[in-house]
N, C-alpha and C positions, 0 to 999 in steps of 0.2 A: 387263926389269925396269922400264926405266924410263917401258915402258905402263903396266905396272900399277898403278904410281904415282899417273900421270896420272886410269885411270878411278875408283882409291877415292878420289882427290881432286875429281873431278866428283861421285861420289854424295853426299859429306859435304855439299857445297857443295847438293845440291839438298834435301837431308834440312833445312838449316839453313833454306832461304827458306820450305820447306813450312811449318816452324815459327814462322816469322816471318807467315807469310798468317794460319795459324791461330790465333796472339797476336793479330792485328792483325781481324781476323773477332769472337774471344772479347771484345775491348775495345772491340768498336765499341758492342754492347750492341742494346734495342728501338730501333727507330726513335719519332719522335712522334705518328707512328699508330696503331702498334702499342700504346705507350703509354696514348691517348687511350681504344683499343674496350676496353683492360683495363679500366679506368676505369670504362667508361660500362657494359659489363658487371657490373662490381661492384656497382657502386652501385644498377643496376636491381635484381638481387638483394639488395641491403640492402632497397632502397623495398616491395621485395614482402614480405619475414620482416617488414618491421615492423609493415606493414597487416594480415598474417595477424594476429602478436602481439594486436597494438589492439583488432581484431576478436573478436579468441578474447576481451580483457581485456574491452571492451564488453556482450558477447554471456553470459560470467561477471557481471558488477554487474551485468544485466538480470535474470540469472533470481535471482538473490541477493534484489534488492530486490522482486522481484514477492512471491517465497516468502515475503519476512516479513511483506508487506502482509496477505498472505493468511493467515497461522500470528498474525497481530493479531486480525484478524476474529473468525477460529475461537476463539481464546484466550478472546475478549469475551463471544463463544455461550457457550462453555465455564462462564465463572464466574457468567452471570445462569443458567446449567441447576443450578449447584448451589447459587445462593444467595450467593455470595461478595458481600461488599460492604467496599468497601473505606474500612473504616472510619478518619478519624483521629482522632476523637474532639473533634473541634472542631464538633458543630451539635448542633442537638435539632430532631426534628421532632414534629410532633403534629397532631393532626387538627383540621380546621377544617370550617366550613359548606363553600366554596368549593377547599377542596382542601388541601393538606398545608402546615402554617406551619414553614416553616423558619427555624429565628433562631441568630445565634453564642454558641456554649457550649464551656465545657473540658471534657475528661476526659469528656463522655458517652457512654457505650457503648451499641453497637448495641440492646441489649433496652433500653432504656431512653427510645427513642423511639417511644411511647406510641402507636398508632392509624396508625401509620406504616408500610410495608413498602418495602423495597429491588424496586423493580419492574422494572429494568434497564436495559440504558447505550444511549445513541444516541452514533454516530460522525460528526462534523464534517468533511467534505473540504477543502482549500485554504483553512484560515483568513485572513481576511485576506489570499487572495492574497501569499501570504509567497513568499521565494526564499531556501532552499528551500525546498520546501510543507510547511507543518502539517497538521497535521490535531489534533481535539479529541474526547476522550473525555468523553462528558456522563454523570454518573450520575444516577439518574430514581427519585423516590421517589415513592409512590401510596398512597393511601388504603385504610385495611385493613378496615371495614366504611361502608357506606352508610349515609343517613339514617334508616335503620329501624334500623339494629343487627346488619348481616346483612352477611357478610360478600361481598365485592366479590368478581363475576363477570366483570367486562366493564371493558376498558382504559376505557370512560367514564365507569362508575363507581366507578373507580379516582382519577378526577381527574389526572394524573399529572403530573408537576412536576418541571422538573432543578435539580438541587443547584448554582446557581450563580448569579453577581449577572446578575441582568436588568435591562429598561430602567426598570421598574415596580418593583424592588428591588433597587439597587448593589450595596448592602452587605452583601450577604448572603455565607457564608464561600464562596470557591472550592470544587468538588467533582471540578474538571475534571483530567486526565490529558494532558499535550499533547505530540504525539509529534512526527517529519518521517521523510518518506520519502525513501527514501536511493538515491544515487546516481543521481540527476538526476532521479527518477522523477516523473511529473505525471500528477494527476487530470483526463482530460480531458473524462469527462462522467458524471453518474448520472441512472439512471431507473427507473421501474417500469411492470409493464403490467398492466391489470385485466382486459383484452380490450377496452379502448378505447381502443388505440392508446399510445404512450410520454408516457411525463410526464415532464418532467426535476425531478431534486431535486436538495441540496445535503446533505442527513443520512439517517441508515436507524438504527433503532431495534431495539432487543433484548430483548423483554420476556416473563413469564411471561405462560403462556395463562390464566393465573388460575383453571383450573377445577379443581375437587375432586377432590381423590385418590377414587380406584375403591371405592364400597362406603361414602363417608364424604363428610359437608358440611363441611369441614376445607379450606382446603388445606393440601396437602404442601409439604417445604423442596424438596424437589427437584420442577422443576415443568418441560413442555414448554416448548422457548423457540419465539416467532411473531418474524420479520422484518415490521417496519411502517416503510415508507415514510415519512421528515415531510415531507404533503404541504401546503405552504401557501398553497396557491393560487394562487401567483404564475405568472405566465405564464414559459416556461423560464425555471425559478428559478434565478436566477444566482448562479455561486462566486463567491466573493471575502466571503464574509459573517464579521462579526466574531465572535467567541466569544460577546456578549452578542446579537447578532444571532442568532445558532444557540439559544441558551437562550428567545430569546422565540417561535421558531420552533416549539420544544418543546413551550413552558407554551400556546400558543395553538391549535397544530395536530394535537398529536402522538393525544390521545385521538378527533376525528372521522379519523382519517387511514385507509387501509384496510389490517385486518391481512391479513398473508398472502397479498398479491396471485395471481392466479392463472399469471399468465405469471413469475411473481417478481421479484426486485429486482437491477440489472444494475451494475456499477461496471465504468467500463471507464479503465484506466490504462495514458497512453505512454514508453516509454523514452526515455532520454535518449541514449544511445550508440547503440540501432540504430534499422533502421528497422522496429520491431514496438511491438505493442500487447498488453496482456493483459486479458481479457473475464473479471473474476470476477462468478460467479451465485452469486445466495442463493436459496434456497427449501427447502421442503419436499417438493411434490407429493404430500401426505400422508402423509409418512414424517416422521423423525426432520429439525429442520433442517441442512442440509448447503452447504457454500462447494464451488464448482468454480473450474476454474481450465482456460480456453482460450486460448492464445498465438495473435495474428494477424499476419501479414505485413505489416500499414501500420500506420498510425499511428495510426487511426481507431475502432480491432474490428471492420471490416467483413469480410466475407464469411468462409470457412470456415477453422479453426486449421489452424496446420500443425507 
């Protein structure tokens, strides 16, 4: 009897230290190693979900801001194809020897500027070099017949004119529209090509192609729109130009300028969050006018979309 004692009194006693190893094992906890690779573990995986996030949010405001630049453009085509002119009944225009006299007036409505037509809008890139970038919508008013009585065929002799104070007229009423493009987006270069080689500009122009509806010497309200380059001669014409800078740009250049280039008209704009650029084309190619839109891999629009 009094073995037996003896060995359930040994097993208790070993059962108790086991539990006391395994208390004293459970409490000791990670080491500061172990601790540390937790850590640096997590946190790498934080560093990488938030670059993805960033990325993905970057890579979203990129295509966001390209698409409205681009649904702007189209917009602009849009309303000089049907006519739209946006009137606020602050001018009067009418016809002069030298081209369309625009002066401030209330309440006049659009038929009521006499020898005058809404001829379409030219677009302003990087006004003033602003931050962040402007851009200006010029509205362009043209002459509705020539010195014979006849009416106007040719953007030259149209005379054409933008609704807005110049260096040679201040005070003339505003007609401009002034936008910013969004989410860091920057104009980094425009140009045209005739087949001799890129020209850089600062504006590109919307205008009817003035010529007679099919079967009639009339024009029609609804008329083909031509992309014209404002080409001012300037050697790479440089952004940064003021809004009255762009108008005189207009009143000087816009009618010798060349419509409808043959290689078309190029605006190529870079992100601000990635490393891409988007290459929007205007032309025709003798079809209806049309906006494309090419994403590039730098910053530049050089070589092929991807």
């Amino acid at each position: 009897m009094s073995g037996g004692h003896s060995a359930n009194g040994q097993i208790c006693v070993e059962r108790r230290n086991t539990r006391r190893l395994l208390s004293a094992s459970s409490e000791k906890g990670f080491t500061v190693v172990e601790v540390m690779i937790v850590l640096a573990v997590t946190g790498l995986l934080f560093a990488t979900t938030a670059a993805l996030l960033a990325g993905k949010q970057n890579q979203t405001a990129f295509d966001q801001a390209i698409r409205q630049i681009q649904s702007q453009i189209q917009q602009n085509i849009n309303e000089v194809a049907i006519g739209f002119y946006p009137n606020l009944g602050n001018i009067k225009c009418t016809a002069g020897g030298s081209g369309p006299i625009i002066t401030n007036a209330t309440g006049t409505a659009q038929g009521a500027n006499t020898g005058c037509i809404f001829l379409g809008k030219a677009m302003q890139f990087r006004v003033g070099v602003s931050n962040p970038e402007q851009f200006a919508v010029h509205t362009i008013a043209g002459l509705q017949k020539d010195a014979a009585g006849n009416d106007v065929s040719t953007l030259g002799a149209a005379k054409p004119k933008a609704v807005g104070p110049s260096s040679a007229e201040p005070n003339l009423p505003d007609g401009d529209a002034i936008d910013t493009l969004q989410e860091g987006l920057t104009t980094y270069r425009m140009w045209y090509n005739s087949g001799a080689g890129d020209k850089q500009i600062s504006e590109v122009a919307f205008t009817n192609s003035l010529a007679p509806a099919a079967g009639s010497t009339v024009i029609s309200g609804s008329q083909q729109v031509i992309v014209v380059p404002v080409d001012d001669n300037a050697v790479n014409s440089e952004f940064g130009k003021s809004r009255v800078e762009g108008i005189d740009a207009i009143n000087s250049s816009l009618a010798s300028s060349p419509a409808s280039p043959s290689g078309g008209v190029f605006l190529c704009f870079a992100s601000g969050g990635t490393n891409q650029s988007a290459l929007i084309t205007i032309g025709s190619n003798g079809r209806q006018l049309g906006v494309t839109l090419d994403i590039k891999s730098n910053k530049t629009c050089d070589g092929l979309g991807v």
